[in-house]
Structure formats: structure tokens, C-alpha cells
C-alpha positions as CSV (number, residue, x, y, z in Angstrom):
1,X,0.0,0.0,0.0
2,X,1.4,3.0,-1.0
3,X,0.2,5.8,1.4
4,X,0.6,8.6,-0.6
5,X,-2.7,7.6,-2.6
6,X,-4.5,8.4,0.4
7,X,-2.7,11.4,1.6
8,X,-5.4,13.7,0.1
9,X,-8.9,12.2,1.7
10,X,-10.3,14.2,3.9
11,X,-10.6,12.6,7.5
12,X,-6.8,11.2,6.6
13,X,-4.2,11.5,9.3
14,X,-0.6,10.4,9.4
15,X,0.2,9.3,12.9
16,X,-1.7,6.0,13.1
17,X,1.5,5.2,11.1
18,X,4.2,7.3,12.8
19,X,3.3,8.3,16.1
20,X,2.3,6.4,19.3
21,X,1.4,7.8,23.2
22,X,2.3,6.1,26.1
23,X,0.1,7.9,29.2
24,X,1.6,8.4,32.9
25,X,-0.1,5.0,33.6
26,X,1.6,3.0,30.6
27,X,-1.5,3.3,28.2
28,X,-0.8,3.2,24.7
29,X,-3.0,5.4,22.5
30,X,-2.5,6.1,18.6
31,X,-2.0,10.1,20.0
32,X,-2.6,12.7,23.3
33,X,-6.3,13.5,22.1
34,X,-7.3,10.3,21.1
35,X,-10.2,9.3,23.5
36,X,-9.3,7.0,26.3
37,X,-12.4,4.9,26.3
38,X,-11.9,3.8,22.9
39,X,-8.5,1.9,24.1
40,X,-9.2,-1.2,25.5
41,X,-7.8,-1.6,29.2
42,X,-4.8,-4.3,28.3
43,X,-3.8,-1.7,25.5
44,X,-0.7,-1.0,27.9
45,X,3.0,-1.7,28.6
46,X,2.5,-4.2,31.8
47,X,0.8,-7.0,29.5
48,X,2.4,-6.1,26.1
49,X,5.8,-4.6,24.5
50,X,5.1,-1.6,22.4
51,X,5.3,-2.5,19.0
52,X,3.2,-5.3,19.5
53,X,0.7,-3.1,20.1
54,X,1.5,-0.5,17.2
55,X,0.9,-3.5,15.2
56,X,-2.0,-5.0,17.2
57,X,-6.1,-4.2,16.5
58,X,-6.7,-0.7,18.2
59,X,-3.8,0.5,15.7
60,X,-4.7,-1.3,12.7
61,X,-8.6,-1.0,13.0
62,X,-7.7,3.2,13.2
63,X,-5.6,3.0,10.0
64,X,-8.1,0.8,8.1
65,X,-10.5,3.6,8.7
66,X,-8.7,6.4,7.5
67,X,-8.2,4.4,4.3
68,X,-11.4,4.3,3.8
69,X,-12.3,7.5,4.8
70,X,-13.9,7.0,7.7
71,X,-14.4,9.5,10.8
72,X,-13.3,7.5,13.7
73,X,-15.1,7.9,17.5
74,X,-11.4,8.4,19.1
75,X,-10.8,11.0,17.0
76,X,-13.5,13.3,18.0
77,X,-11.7,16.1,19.6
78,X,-9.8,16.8,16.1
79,X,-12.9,16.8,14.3
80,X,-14.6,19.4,16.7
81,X,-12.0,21.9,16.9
82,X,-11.6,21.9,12.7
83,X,-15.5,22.2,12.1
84,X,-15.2,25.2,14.8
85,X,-12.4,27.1,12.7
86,X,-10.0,26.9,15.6
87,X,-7.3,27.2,13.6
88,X,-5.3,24.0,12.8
89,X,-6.2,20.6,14.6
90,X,-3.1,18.1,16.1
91,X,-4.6,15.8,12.8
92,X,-3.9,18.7,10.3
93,X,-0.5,20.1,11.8
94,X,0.9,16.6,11.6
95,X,-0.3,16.1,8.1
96,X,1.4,19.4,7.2
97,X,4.8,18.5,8.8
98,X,4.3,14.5,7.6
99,X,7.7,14.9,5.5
100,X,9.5,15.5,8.6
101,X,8.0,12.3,10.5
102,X,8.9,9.7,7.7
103,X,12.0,8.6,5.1
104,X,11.9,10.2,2.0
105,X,11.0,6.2,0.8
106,X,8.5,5.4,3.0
107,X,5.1,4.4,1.6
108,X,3.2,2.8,4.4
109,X,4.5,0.3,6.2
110,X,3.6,1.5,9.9
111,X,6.9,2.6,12.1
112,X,7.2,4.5,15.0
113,X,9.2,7.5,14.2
114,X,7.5,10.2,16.7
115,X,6.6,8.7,20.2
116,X,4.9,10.8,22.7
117,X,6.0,10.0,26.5
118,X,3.9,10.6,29.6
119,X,6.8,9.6,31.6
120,X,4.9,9.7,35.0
121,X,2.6,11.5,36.8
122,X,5.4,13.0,39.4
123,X,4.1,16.5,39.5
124,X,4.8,19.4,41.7
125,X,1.4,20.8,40.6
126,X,-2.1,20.2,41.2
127,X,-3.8,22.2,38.0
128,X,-7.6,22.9,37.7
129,X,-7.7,21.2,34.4
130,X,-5.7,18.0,35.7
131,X,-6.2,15.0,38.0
132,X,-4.1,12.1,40.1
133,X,-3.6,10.5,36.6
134,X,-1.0,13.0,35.5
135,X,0.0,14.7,38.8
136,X,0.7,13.5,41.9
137,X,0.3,16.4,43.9
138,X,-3.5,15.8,42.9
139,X,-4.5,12.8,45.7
140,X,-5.6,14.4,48.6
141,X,-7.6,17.1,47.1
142,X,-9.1,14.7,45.1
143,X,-10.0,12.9,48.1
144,X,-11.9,15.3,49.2
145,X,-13.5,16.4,46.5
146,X,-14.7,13.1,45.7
147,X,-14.2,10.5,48.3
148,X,-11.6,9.4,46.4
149,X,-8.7,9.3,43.8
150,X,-9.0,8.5,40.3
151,X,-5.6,7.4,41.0
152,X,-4.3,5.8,44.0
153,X,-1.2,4.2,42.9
154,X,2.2,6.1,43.5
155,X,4.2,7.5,40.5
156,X,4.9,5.1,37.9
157,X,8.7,4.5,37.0
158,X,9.0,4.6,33.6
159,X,11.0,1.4,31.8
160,X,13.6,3.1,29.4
161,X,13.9,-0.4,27.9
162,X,10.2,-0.8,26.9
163,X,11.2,2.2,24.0
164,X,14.6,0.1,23.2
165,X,13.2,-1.3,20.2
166,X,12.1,1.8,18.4
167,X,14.9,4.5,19.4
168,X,17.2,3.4,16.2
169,X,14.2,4.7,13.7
170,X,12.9,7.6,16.3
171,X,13.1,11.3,14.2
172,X,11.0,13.0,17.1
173,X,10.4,12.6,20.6
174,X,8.0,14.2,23.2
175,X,8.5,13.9,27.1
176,X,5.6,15.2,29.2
177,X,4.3,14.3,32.6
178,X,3.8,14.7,35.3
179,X,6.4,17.2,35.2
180,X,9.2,15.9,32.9
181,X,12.1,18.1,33.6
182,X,11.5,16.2,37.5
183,X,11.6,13.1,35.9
184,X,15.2,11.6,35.5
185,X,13.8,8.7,33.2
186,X,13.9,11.1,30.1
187,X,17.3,11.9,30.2
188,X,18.3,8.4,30.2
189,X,16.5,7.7,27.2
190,X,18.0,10.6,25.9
191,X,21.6,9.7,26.3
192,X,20.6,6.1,24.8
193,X,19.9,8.1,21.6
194,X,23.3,9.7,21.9
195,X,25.3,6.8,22.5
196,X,23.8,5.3,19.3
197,X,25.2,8.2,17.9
198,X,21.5,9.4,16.2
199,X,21.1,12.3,18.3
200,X,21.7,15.1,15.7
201,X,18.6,13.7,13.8
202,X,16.3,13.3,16.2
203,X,14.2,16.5,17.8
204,X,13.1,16.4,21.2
205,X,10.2,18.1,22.6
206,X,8.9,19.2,26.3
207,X,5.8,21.0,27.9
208,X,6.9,22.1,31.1
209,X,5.1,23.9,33.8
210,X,7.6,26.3,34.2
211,X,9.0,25.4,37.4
212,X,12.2,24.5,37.4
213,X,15.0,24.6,34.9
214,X,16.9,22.1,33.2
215,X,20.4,21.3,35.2
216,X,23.9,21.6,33.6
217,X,24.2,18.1,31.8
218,X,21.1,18.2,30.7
219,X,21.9,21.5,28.6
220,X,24.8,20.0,27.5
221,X,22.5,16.8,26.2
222,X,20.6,19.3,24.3
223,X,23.4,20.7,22.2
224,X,23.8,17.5,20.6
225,X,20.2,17.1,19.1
226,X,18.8,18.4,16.0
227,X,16.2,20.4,18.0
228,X,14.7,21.3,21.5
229,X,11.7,22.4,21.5
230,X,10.2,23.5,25.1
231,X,6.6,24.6,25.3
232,X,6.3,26.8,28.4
233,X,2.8,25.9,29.7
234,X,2.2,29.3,31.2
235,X,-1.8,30.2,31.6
236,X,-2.3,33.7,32.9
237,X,-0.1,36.1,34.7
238,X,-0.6,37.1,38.7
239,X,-3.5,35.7,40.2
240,X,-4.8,34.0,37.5
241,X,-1.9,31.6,37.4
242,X,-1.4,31.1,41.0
243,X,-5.4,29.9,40.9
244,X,-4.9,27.6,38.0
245,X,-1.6,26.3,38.8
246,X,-1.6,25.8,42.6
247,X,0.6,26.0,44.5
248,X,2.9,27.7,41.8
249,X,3.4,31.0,42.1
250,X,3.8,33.7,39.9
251,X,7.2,35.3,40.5
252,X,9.0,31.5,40.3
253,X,7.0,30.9,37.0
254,X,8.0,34.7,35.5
255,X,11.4,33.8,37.1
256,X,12.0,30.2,35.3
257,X,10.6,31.8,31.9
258,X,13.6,33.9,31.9
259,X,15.9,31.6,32.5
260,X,14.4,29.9,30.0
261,X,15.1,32.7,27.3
262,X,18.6,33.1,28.6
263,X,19.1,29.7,28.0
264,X,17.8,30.0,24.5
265,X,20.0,33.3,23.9
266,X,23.1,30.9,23.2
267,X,21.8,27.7,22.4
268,X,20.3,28.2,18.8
269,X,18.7,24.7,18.8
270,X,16.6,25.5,21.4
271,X,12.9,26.5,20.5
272,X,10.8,28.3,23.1
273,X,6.9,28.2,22.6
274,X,4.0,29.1,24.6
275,X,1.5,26.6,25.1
276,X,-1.7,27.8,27.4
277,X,-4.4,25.4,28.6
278,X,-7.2,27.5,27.9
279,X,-10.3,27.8,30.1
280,X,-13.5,29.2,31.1
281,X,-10.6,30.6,34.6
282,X,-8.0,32.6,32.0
283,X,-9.8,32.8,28.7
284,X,-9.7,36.8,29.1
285,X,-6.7,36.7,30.5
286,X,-4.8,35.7,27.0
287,X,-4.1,38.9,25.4
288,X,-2.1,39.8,28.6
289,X,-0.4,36.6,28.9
290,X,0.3,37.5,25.4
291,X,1.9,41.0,26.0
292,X,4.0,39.4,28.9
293,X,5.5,37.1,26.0
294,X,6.2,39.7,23.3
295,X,8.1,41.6,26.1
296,X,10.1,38.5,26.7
297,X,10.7,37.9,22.9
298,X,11.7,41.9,22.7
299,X,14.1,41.7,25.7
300,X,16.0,38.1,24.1
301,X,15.8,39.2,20.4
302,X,17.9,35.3,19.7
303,X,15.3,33.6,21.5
304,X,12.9,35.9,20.3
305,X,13.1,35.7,17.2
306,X,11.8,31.5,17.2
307,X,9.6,31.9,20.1
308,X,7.4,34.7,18.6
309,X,6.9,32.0,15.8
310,X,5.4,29.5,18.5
311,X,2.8,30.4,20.2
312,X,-0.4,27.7,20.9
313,X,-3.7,28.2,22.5
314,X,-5.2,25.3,23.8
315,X,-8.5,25.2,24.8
316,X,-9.4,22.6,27.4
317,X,-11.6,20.1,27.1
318,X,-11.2,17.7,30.6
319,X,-12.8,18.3,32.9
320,X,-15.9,18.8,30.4
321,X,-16.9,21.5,33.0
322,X,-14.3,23.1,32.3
323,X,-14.5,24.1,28.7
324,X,-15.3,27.1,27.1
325,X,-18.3,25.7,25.8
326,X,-20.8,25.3,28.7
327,X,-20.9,29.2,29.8
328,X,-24.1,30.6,29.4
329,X,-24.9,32.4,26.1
330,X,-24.9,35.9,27.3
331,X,-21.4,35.2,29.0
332,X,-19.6,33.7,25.9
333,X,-21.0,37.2,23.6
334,X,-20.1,39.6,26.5
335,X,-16.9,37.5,26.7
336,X,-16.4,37.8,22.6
337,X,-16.5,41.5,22.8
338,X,-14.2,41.8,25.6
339,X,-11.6,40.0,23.8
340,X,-12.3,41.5,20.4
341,X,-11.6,45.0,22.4
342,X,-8.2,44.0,24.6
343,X,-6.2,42.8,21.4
344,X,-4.5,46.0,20.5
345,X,-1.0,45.9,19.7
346,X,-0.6,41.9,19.5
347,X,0.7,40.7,16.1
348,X,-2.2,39.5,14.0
349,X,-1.8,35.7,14.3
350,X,-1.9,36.1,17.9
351,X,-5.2,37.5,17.9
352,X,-6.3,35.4,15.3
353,X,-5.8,32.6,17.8
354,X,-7.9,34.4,20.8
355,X,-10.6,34.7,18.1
356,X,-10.4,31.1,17.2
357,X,-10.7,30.3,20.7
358,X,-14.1,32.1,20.6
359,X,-15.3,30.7,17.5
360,X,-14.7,27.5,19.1
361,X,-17.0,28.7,22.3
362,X,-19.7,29.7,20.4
363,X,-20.1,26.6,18.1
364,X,-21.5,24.5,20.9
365,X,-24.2,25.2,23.6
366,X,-23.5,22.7,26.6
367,X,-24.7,25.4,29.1
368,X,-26.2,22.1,30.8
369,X,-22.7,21.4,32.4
370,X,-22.6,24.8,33.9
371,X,-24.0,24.0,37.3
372,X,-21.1,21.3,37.4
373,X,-18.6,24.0,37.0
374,X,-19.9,26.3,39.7
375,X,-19.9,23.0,41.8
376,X,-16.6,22.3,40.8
377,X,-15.0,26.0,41.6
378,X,-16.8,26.3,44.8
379,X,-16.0,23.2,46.3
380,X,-12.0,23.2,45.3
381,X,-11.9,26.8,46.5
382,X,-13.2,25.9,49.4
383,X,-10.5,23.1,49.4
384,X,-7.5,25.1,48.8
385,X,-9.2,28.4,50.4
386,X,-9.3,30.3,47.6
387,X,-11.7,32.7,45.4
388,X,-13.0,32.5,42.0
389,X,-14.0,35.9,42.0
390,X,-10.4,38.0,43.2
391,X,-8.6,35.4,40.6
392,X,-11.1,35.3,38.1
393,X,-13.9,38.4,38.7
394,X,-15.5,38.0,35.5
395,X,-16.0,34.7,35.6
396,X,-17.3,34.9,39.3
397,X,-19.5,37.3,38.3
398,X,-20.9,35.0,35.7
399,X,-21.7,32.5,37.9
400,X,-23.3,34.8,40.2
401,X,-25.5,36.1,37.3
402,X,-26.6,32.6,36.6
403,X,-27.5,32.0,40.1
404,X,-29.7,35.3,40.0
405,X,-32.3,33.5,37.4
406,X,-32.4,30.4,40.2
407,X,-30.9,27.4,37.9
């Protein structure tokens, strides 16, 4: 089968046959957004190795369907965000950027050459949008929010040998967590790379939370690779980000970004990017966060200069209450307008990405998950004694407006 006859259909994507994602718990899914429930439960690294299950059913069933065309379940969250016009979906950038992922003589014989790695769920973080599946720090408010965790094993160690048998045809390789600059597992794997003497063509690539920064060695690692690429998963700045991101706060965070663009200054193979989780908590808080960055590129022009060209807003979509898409009506036009009116002075693909991220809340009313959001909020503030409405005010007024009409 030669691939390339199917490279134009419409629903076609490229990484059942290049890409595989290995979660904090050792699940194997074809990528990040494909939808958990659609992998059966022994689709994981305790019962099988890992390229017996790139070649096993859940892959090979996913690739038959994009043959044909089809528009698969665990694919859903692709298909949502590119009938909403939020700019390009995971599906479309990797078809874009499929040249770089296989051999110039490849033609469709399936072969892991970008593997995704949540390396654990070691985390110094206990995010709004995340739970004890990929942070640690999660358990105990989780307990008592809910009786109990999603989660209750420790931290998984990650087996560097259960990647052994794909690292000599790996061109791209993607640690998160957890938090994966706390996780010494990935440098191992890394240094297995070099001593096969393939690191200068394979590209690594991080989303940290900003935290901490890489050590010496580790620096020195980097140099040797064809290209780091670190997405700084910053969401708002002050308040906003201490709220979202407990317990981090927001003079470490603006303190580890810098470091990170010093970093960059003299390394040129290093690729900064912003990578926001985007919210119904810091959806109007964007066009500052993206002021803070353009300062940063201004002030490191070297660093600058790549990370102005990498900049991702990703709207969240777990916890479902959590998404833009379940504010009331009312809120998501007053919202629109607000945005539409704070992006002065951004460069126009920035605000072409805040407007995306609107388009994309306004394409679907699920204004019936609301009441689990104001749930949510009130019960983890209550939790980690904290306050929607000094971190968040417009959104606490919101909620307060929809209590008014007695929902």
C-alpha cells in the first residue's frame, strides 16, 4: 500500500503510522487527544511490548478507517475543533509536517518515528484542568472532593527499555508528565539516543510547567540534538496563574521563563513556545499573557526571534466542565466582545488565535454542564481556600449572574 494515494482524503491522518502515546499510567493510544475509552484496558505496557501493540487491533482497526475515509469515535476532539475554525487541529498540523516524521521512501508500512511519552505523573502541581492521573500532587484534594482518587497508585517509573526497540528509527520525541524536567527517566532515554550516535537527527520536545529549569548536563545533552523544542505551559499572569496552577506562584514561574530565554539566547537549537491550557478561569486573561510574552521575545531578540513564531492556545476540554463551551450564552458574547476590544497591539496571528478560541466557544451550547462547573469551583476553593471571583472576577460574576435566574 502506498500511502501517498491516500494522503489527500479528507478525514486522513498520518500518525496512526508514525506516532504512538504512552500515558503516565503505561497506556498506549494512537495520540494525546485520542479518546481513552476507545483503548481497550490491556492496550498497555504491563501485559504487552510496544510495538506489539502499534501492530496489534486498536492501531490497525484506526488506520483501516482512514483508508477508507472513515471518521473515527477516538478522534472526535480533532474533528470538533476543525469544524469550529480553531485554527489547525493536532490531525492537520501533523499532516502538514508528515515529510519531517517519515523517510523520503517510506510508503506505508507503519513505524514509530514520533513517540509521545507521559513519563509519569510525578508533579509538583495540582492544575484545575488536571487530576491524580497525570500529577501526583492531585490525591488528597481529590479525596476530598470526591471520596476518592482516580488514581491511588504512586508514581509510575518509567522502563527506558520498553522504547529500546524503536529508538534506532525515532526522528521525534515528546517527554511530558507529570512534570518531565523532574523526571530523570527522560534523560536516560536521551543519552541512549546519543550513544547510538543518532542524536543530531532526532528532535526532542517538552511541555513544562515552568518550574524548574533544566540542570547543567542536561543543557549540554541538548546541544547535541537536531532540536529542542520546550513549550512553556504558562496560563495567565498574577492571580490567575497562582489559581490555576496551585501552588505555583507567579514570580518563580516569570522567574523560570527567563531563564528559560537566557538559556535560548546561546543555544540556537533551542525553541521556546507558549503553550496555554485555555479555560472558562484565563480565557480573558490571553491577550495579557500575550503581552508578557512579546516583552520577553523583545528583551532576548535570539530567542525571540523562534519563540514569537510559536505560540499555541489550547483550549481545554477535561474536565468537560471546564471548557469554554458550557458558559451561558450571554457570558460567551459579552466574553467575545471583551476579547475583540483587549487585542491592540498583538501581532495579528496572535489575535487570530484568541478569536479562534471564541469561534470554538460559540459553536456549541452545553450550558447544561454549567452547574457542574460552579460545583466544581466552589467546592475546590473551598479546598485550597481560595476565590473565583479575586482570581477570576468576570467569571465569578458570571456565575453569580446565573444564580440570579435560580438554575
Amino acid at each position: 500500500m502506498d500511502i501517498r494515494d491516500f494522503i489527500t482524503k479528507p478525514r486522513w491522518c498520518i500518525l496512526p503510522w508514525t506516532h504512538a502515546f504512552i500515558d503516565p499510567l503505561g497506556k498506549v493510544k494512537p495520540c494525546c487527544r485520542f479518546r481513552g475509552r476507545e483503548v481497550p484496558g490491556d492496550c498497555n505496557l504491563e501485559e504487552n511490548s510496544l510495538d506489539d501493540l502499534f501492530s496489534g487491533p486498536v492501531f490497525e482497526t484506526l488506520r483501516q478507517s482512514m483508508v477508507v475515509d472513515d471518521s473515527p469515535t477516538g478522534c472526535q476532539r480533532c474533528w470538533e475543533e476543525e469544524s469550529a475554525g480553531k485554527g489547525m487541529s493536532l490531525r492537520q498540523n501533523h499532516n502538514r509536517r508528515w515529510d519531517e516524521l517519515v523517510s523520503a521512501d517510506w510508503v506505508g508500512r507503519p513505524e514509530i518515528s514520533f513517540l509521545e511519552i507521559g513519563l509519569s505523573s510525578l508533579c509538583n502541581l495540582k492544575c484545575r484542568m488536571c487530576d491524580s492521573r497525570y500529577s501526583s500532587k492531585w490525591v488528597s484534594d481529590e479525596v476530598k472532593l470526591l471520596g476518592e482518587t482516580i488514581n491511588p497508585n504512586p508514581p509510575r517509573k518509567f522502563s527506558v527499555s520498553s522504547v529500546d526497540g524503536c529508538l534506532s528509527r525515532l526522528r521525534h520525541i515528546k517527554f511530558t508528565g507529570g512534570e518531565p524536567l523532574l523526571i530523570p527517566e527522560h534523560q536516560l532515554i536521551l543519552e541512549k539516543i546519543f550513544e547510538m550516535e543518532r542524536a543530531s537527527q532526532v528532535a526532542i520536545n517538552y511541555s513544562t510547567n515552568v518550574t524548574t529549569l533544566p540542570k547543567q548536563d542536561l543543557q549540554s545533552l541538548w546541544r547535541n540534538f537536531s532540536r529542542v523544542e520546550v513549550a512553556l505551559s504558562v496560563d495567565g499572569i498574577g492571580e490567575v496563574n497562582d489559581y490555576v496552577r496551585n501552588p505555583s506562584k507567579w514570580e518563580q514561574v516569570e522567574a523560570v521563563a527567563v531563564g528559560f530565554f537566557e538559556i535560548a539566547e546561546n543555544m540556537p537549537n533551542l525553541f521556546l513556545g507558549l503553550r496555554p491550557s485555555v479555560s472558562v478561569y484565563n480565557l480573558l486573561s490571553q491577550p495579557d499573557l500575550l503581552r508578557w510574552w512579546l516583552k520577553l521575545c523583545d528583551k532576548y531578540p535570539r530567542a525571540g526571534e523562534r519563540a514569537r513564531k510559536w505560540v499555541s492556545l489550547t483550549h481545554v476540554t477535561y474536565p468537560e466542565q471546564l471548557s469554554l463551551q458550557v458558559l451561558p450564552q450571554k457570558t460567551k458574547e459579552r466574553w467575545t466582545q471583551m476579547i475583540d476590544a483587549s487585542l491592540d497591539g498583538l501581532p495579528e496571528k496572535w489575535s487570530e488565535s484568541c478569536r479562534s478560541l471564541c469561534r470554538y466557544m460559540l459553536a456549541h451550547d452545553r450550558e447544561d454542564l454549567f452547574s457542574q462547573l460552579v460545583s466544581f469551583t466552589h467546592d475546590l476553593d473551598e479546598i485550597r481556600q481560595e476565590s473565583v471571583d479575586t482570581a477570576c472576577p468576570q467569571l465569578g460574576a458570571a456565575i453569580r449572574e446565573w444564580n440570579g435566574l435560580g438554575k
